[in-house]
C-alpha positions in Angstrom: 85.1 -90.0 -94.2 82.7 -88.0 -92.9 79.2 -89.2 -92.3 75.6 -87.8 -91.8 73.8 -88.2 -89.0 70.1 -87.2 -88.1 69.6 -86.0 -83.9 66.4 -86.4 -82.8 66.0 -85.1 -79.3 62.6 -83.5 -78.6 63.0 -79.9 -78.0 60.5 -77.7 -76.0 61.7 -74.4 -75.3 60.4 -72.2 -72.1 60.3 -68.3 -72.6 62.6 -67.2 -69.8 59.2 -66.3 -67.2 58.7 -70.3 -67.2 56.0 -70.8 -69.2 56.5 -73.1 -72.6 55.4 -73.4 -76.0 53.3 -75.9 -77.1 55.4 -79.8 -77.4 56.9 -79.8 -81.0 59.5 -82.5 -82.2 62.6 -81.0 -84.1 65.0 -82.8 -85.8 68.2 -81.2 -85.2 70.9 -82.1 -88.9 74.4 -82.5 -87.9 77.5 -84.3 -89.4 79.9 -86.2 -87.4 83.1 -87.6 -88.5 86.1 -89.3 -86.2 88.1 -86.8 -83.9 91.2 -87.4 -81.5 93.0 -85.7 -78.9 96.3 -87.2 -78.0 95.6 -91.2 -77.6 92.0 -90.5 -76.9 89.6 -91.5 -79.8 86.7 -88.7 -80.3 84.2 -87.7 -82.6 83.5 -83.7 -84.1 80.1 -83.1 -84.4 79.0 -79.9 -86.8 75.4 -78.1 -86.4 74.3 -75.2 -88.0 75.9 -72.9 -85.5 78.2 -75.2 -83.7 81.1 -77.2 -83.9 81.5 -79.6 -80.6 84.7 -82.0 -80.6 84.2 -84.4 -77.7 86.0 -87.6 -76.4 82.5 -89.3 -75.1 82.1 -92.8 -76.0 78.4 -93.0 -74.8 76.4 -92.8 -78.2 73.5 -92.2 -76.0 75.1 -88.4 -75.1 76.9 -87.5 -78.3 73.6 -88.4 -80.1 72.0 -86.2 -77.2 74.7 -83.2 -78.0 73.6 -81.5 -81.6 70.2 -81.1 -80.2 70.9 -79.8 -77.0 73.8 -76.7 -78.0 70.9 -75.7 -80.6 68.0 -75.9 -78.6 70.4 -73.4 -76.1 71.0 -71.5 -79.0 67.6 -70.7 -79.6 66.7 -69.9 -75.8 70.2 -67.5 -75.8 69.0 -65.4 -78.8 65.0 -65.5 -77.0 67.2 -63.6 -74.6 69.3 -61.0 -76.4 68.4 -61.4 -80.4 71.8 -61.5 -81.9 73.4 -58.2 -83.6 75.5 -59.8 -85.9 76.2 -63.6 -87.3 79.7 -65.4 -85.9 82.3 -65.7 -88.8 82.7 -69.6 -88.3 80.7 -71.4 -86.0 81.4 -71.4 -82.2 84.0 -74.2 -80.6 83.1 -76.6 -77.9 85.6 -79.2 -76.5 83.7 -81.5 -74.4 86.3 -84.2 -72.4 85.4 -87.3 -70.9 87.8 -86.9 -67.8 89.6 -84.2 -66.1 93.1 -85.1 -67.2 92.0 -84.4 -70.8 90.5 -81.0 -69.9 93.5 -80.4 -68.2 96.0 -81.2 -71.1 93.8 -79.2 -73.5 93.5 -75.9 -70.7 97.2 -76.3 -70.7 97.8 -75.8 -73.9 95.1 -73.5 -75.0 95.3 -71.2 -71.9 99.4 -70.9 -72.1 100.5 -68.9 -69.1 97.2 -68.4 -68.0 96.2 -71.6 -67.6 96.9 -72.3 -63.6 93.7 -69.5 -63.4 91.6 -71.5 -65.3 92.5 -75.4 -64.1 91.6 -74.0 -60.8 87.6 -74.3 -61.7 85.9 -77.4 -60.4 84.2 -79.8 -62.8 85.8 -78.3 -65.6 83.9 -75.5 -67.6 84.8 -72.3 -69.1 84.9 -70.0 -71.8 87.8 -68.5 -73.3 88.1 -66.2 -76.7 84.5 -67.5 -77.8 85.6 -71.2 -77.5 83.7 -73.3 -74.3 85.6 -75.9 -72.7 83.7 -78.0 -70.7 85.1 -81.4 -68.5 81.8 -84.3 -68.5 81.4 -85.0 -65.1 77.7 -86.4 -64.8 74.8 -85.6 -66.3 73.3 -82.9 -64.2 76.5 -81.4 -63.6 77.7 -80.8 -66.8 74.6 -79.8 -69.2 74.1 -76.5 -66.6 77.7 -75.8 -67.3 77.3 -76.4 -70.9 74.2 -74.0 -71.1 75.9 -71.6 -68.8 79.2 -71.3 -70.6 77.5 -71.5 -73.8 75.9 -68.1 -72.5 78.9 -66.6 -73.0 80.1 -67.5 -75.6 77.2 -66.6 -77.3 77.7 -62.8 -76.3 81.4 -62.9 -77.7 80.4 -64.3 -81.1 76.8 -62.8 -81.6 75.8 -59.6 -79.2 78.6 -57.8 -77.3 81.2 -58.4 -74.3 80.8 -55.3 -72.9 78.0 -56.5 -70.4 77.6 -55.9 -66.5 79.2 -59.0 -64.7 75.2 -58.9 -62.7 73.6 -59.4 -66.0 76.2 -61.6 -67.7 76.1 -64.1 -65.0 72.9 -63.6 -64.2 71.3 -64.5 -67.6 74.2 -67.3 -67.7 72.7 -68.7 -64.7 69.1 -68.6 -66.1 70.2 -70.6 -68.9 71.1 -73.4 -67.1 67.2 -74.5 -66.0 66.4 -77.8 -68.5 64.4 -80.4 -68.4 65.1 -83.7 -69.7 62.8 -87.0 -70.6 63.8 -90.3 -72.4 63.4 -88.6 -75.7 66.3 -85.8 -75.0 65.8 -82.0 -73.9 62.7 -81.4 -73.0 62.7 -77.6 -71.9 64.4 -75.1 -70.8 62.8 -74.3 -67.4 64.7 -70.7 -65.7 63.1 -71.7 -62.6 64.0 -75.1 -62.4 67.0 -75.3 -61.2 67.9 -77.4 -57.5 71.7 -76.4 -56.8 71.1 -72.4 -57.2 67.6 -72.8 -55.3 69.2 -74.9 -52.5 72.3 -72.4 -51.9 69.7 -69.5 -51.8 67.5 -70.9 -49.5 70.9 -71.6 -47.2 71.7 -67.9 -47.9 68.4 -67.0 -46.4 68.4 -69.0 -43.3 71.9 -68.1 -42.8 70.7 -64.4 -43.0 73.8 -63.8 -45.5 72.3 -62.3 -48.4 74.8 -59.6 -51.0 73.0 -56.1 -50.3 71.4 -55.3 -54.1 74.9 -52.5 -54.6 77.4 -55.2 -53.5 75.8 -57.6 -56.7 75.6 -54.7 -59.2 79.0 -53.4 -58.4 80.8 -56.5 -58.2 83.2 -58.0 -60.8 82.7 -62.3 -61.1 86.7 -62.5 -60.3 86.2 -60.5 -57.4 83.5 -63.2 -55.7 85.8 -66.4 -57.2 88.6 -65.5 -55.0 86.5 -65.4 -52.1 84.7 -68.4 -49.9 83.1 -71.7 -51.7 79.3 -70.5 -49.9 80.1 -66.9 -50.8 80.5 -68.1 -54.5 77.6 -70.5 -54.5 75.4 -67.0 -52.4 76.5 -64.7 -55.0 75.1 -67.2 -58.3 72.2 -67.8 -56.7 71.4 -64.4 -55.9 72.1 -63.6 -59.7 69.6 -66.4 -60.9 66.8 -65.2 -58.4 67.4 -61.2 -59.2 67.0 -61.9 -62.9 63.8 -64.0 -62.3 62.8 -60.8 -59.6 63.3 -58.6 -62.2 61.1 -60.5 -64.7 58.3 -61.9 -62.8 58.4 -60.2 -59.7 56.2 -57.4 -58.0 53.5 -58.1 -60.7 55.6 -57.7 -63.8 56.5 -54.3 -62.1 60.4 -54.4 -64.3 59.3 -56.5 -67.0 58.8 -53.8 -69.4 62.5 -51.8 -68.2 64.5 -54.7 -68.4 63.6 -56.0 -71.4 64.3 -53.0 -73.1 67.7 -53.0 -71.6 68.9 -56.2 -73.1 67.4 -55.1 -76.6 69.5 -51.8 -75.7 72.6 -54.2 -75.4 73.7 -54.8 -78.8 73.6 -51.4 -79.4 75.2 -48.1 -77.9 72.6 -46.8 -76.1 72.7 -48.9 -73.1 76.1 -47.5 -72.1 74.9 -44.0 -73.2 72.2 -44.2 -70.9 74.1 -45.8 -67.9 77.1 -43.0 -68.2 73.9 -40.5 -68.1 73.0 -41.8 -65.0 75.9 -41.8 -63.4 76.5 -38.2 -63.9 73.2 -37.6 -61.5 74.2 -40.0 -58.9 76.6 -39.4 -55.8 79.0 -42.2 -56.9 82.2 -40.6 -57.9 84.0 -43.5 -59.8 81.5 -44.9 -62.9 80.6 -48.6 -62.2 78.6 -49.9 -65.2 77.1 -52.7 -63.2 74.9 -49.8 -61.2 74.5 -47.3 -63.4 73.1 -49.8 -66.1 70.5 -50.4 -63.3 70.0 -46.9 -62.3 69.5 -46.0 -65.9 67.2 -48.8 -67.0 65.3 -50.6 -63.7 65.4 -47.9 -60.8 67.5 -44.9 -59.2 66.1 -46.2 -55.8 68.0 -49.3 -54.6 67.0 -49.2 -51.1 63.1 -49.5 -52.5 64.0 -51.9 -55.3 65.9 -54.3 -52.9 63.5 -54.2 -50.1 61.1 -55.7 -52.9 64.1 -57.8 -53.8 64.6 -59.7 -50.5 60.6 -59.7 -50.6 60.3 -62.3 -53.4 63.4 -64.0 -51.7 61.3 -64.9 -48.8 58.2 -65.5 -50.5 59.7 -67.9 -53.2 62.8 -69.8 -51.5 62.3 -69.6 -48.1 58.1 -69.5 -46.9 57.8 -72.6 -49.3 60.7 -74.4 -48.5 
């Protein structure tokens, strides 16, 4: 029998420059009715634009859950507004331990699946559907928010988007606040474990040149080292906030009108258009979507770039 439940978690939702909107309490409608996976009792909770099947026990975090997946809707469509409405709503599986995560990979991965039960703590997202292993709190809502990212693109916008920007804006999600009432905000700059593996990257004077980040493919960096990983994130979330905020606002204006380009055609229009009056031989959409849209002088753009490194996450350490 299913039963109807009323979330309350206080949302307050940050534009993606840090600042908020004013404190507003929203009640978040969501029905939840009893769930299992193999022995393991669970509940399915259904939102407007979710449905999240989890074997939590806490009733402190399930009741936390509805909230949270649509307050990170809203911030993910703030982002890129969505081109067209998902025929169902999106999946999440959220497991309590790793053994579950690792049964349900198994058997929703298939052959696949030794690539994917390779990923610590347990988060990923496959064919629109997020899979997510609960580890601890702030662990595991950074995942959620950053895997919800892309599901979001699959179901709602497009999947045909630079592994920079994709990952970058993934990253940005992951910033939140929380108090005793729930989420509070989603904060893009707040966020410690991207912040603290930049400011190593900077003292360790082993920054991605600006090409190497636009050019590169997220599988490419996985296969590397743990600290080039970690770098190669953190560079992401800081180029994204750089391109945003820094230099006065200098790219604001650009970049935003690339991601409304993104639903569309025009933004790979416009990046093959570029490519043709480059010297690159081979068409990389990573650069040429940043040649196009932000700047045909990298060696300008990334001197500013390592700039606002310094000045943010390594003067003020």
């Amino acid at each position: 029998m299913m039963t109807r439940w009323m979330a309350c978690g206080v949302l307050m939702l940050g534009t993606l420059g840090g600042c908020t909107t004013p404190r507003s309490s929203t009640k978040v409608p969501y029905e939840s009715e009893a769930w299992r996976f193999n022995d393991a009792e669970g509940s399915k909770l259904t939102t407007e634009h979710y449905e999240i099947y989890t074997t939590l026990r806490d009733p402190v975090l399930i009741e936390a859950l509805p909230a949270f997946v649509e307050g990170a809707y809203e911030q993910y469509t703030r982002l890129i507004p969505p081109v067209r409405a998902p025929e169902e709503r999106m999946k999440v599986y959220l497991f309590v331990s790793r053994g579950q995560w690792a049964a349900f990979t198994r058997k929703f991965t298939g052959s696949r699946a030794r690539v994917f039960l390779q990923v610590r703590n347990g988060g990923y997202s496959e064919r629109g559907v997020s899979v997510i292993q609960y580890v601890t709190h702030s662990v595991t809502f950074p995942l959620f928010a950053h895997e919800g990212w892309h599901q979001y693109l699959y179901h709602c916008v497009n999947t045909k988007v630079p592994a920079w920007l994709n990952e970058g804006l993934a990253v940005i999600c992951e910033g939140q606040r929380w108090d005793q009432h729930g989420l509070k905000e989603f904060d893009p700059w707040y966020n410690p474990l991207r912040r603290n593996d930049l400011s190593q990257a900077l003292i360790a004077n082993r920054l991605y040149p600006l090409r190497r980040l636009l050019e590169t493919h997220a599988g490419e960096v996985i296969q590397g080292s743990t600290q080039g990983v970690a770098t190669y994130y953190a560079q992401l979330w800081a180029l994204i906030l750089f391109l945003r905020e820094g230099q006065q606002g200098k790219y604001a204006a650009p970049f935003n009108r690339m991601l409304a380009d993104l639903g569309t055609s025009q933004a790979e229009q416009r990046a093959r258009t570029a490519h043709i009056w480059s010297e690159r031989s081979a068409f990389n959409f990573g650069e040429a979507l940043f040649r196009a849209y932000i700047s045909e002088d990298l060696e300008s753009v990334e001197q500013e770039y390592f700039a606002f490194l310094r000045e943010r996450f390594f003067a003020r350490r």
